[in-house]
Each structure stands twice: as structure tokens, then as C-alpha cells.
C-alpha positions in Angstrom: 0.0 0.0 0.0 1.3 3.8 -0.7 1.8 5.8 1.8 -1.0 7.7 1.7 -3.2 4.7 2.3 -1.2 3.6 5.1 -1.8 6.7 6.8 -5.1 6.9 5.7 -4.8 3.7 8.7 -3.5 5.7 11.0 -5.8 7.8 10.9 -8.8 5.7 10.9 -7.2 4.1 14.8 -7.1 7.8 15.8 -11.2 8.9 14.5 -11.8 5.8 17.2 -10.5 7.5 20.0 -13.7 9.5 20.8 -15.8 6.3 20.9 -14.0 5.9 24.5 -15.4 9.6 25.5 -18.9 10.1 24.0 -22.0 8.0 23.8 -22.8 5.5 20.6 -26.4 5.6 21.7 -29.4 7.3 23.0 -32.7 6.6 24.4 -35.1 9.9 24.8 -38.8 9.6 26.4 -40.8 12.6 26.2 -44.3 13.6 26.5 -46.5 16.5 27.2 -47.8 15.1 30.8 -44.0 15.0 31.5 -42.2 17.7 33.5 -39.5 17.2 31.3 -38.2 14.7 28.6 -35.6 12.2 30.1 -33.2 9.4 28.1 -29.8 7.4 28.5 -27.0 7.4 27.0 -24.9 4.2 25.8 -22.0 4.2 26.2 -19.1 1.2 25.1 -18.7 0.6 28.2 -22.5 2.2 30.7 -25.5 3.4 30.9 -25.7 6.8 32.0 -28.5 9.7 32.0 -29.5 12.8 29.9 -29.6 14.4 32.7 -29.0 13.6 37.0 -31.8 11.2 38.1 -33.0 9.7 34.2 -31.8 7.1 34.5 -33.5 6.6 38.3 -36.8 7.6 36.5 -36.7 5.5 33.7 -35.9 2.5 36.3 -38.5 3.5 38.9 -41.6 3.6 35.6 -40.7 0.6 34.4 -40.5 -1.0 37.7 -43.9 0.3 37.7 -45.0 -1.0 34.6 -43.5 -4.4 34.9 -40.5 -3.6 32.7 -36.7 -4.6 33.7 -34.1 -2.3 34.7 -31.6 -0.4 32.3 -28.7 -1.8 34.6 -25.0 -1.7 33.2 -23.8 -3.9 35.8 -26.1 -6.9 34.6 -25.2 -5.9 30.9 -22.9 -8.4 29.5 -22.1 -6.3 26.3 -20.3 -3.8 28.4 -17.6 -6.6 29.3 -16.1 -7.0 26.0 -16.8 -3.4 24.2 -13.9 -1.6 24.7 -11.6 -4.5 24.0 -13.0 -5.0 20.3 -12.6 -1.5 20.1 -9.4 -1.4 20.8 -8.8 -4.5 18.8 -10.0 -2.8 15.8 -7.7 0.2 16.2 -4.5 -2.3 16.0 -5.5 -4.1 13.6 -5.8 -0.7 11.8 -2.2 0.3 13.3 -1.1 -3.4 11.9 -3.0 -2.8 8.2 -0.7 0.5 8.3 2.6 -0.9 9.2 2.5 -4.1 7.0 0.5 -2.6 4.5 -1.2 -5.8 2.8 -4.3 -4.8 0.7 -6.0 -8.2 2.4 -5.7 -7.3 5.3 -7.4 -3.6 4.9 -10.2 -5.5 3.4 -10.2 -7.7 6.3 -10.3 -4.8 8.6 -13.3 -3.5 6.7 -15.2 -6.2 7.3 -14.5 -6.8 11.0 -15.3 -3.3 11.9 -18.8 -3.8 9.9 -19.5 -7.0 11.7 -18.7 -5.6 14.9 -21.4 -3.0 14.1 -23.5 -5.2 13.2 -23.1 -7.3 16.5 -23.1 -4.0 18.4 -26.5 -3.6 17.1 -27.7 -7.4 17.6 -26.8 -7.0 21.0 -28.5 -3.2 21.7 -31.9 -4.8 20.0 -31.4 -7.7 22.4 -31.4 -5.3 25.2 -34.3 -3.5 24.2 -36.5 -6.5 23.5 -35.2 -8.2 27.0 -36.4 -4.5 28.4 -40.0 -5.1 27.1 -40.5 -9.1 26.9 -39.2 -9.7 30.1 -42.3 -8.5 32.0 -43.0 -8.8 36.2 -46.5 -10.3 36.2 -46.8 -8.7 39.7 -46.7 -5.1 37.7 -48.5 -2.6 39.4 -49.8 -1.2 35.7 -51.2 -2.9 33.0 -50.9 -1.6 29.6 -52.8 -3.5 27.2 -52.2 -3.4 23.2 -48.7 -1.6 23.8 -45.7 -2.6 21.7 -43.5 -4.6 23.4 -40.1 -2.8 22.7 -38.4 -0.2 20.0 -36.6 -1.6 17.6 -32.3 -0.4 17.5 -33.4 3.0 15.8 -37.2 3.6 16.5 -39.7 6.0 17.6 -42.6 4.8 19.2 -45.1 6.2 21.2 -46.0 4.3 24.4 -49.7 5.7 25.8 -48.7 9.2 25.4 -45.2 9.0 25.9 -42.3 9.3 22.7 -39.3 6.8 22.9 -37.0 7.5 20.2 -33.8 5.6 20.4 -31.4 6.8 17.6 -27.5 6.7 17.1 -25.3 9.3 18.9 -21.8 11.3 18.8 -19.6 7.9 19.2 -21.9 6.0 16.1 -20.3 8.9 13.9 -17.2 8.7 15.0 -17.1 4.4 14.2 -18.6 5.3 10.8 -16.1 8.1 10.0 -13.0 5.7 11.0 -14.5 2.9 8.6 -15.0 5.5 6.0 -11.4 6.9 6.2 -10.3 3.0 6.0 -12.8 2.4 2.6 -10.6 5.8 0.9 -7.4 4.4 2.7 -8.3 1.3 0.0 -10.0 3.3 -2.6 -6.7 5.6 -3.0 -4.5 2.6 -3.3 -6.4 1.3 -6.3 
């Protein structure tokens, strides 16, 4: 590979930096009998609020409504996130240094099929979040759909859930772009 392309790897390590400091994800409720909207970030590696106490208020409603918990301690996909990320970024430091065509391509793919497992595994925590229902709930909400699909918005009675892709998404796309020119330019 030219030079160029190689650092065209480089540079595609460095765009995943950010991923480690900004959310991939975001969960937003809203509603007009609501004080004020409240969501979650996801993170690579937690589960954090919009703002102090969403994340309380999402738990405590769907406690209420016989929903789980949004808990990132009993979160398995937090264990391992930062590790393919970091993964990624040498094998994108590697691609540079040895420069092997196959091996960009090979790097293309893995960081697409750790999307796409990234996604399999947010959808599995929003469908665990509304299949796995408490038949003690204190409300029942009948004809409701049972969770928001990876990028949805749904409305819920009269509340909004819109779940959508956030700051660190764009930063994993922008890396894999820079990688796809690294390859293009060394056509």
C-alpha cells in the first residue's frame, strides 16, 4: 500500500479515539404530561443519564409498569466493548505498518460485523427490556408494543421513545469511511 493509504490507517485508529469519550447511543422519552423529557445514553462501556436522576426515573416507571431495569452492571455487552474496540484500532495500526491490501479488506469487514453485532446486542437489550415482563406489575398496559426496535420512535400511551444513534456512532462510521478511501486511494 502507498503511503497515503497507510496513513489513511492511521488515521482511521485515531477517529476511534472518541468512541471511548462520547455516547454510541441514545434513548429519549418525552411527552406532554412529562415535567421534562428524560433518556440514557450508551456508552461502550455504561448506561448513564441525559440528565442527573433519568436514569432513576426510567428505572422506577418501568418497575412500575413491569418492565426490567436499564442496569450496566447486569449488561454483558459492556464486558467485552472496549476490548474490540481497541482491537479494531491495531489491527488498523497493523494494516498501516505491513500494508497488505488483504488485510485492509479484512479490517473492513470486521469493523462492519462488529457494528453489526453492536446492534444485535442493543436490539437484544431493548427487546429483554419489554419481553421480560413482572406479572406482579403494578400497571397494565394493554395493546402496547412490546419494545423499539435499534433505531425507532414509538409512542407508548402518550409518551415518545425515540432511540437513535449518537456522537460515538459517527465517529465508528467516520474511521471505517477513512479506511474504505485508505483502500480506494491505493487502487
Amino acid at each position: 500500500m502507498a503511503k497515503p493509504a497507510r496513513f489513511g490507517f492511521i488515521l482511521a485508529a485515531l477517529l476511534l479515539i472518541p468512541v471511548f469519550y462520547q455516547p454510541v447511543w441514545t434513548i429519549t422519552f418525552s411527552s406532554p404530561t412529562l415535567e421534562k423529557d428524560f433518556g440514557a445514553y450508551f456508552w461502550i462501556d455504561d448506561i448513564t443519564s441525559h440528565s442527573e436522576g433519568d436514569l432513576e426515573t426510567i428505572n422506577f416507571i418501568s418497575k412500575h409498569i413491569g418492565l426490567e431495569e436499564l442496569d450496566p452492571y447486569n449488561t454483558p455487552y459492556f464486558e467485552y466493548t472496549q476490548a474490540v474496540v481497541i482491537g479494531i484500532m491495531v489491527f488498523s495500526v497493523l494494516v498501516a505498518l505491513f500494508g497488505s491490501r488483504g488485510l485492509a479488506w479484512l479490517w473492513v469487514f470486521l469493523v462492519v460485523a462488529a457494528v453489526l453485532a453492536g446492534l444485535a446486542e442493543l436490539f437484544m437489550i431493548g427487546f429483554d427490556y419489554g419481553h421480560n415482563m413482572d406479572p406482579r406489575q403494578s400497571i397494565v398496559i394493554p395493546d402496547s408494543p412490546d419494545s423499539a426496535q435499534p433505531t425507532d420512535m414509538q409512542t407508548l400511551q402518550n409518551v415518545n421513545v425515540a432511540s437513535w444513534p449518537y456522537w460515538g456512532a459517527f465517529w465508528i462510521g467516520i474511521s471505517w469511511v477513512t479506511g474504505m478511501l485508505s483502500i480506494w486511494l491505493n487502487r
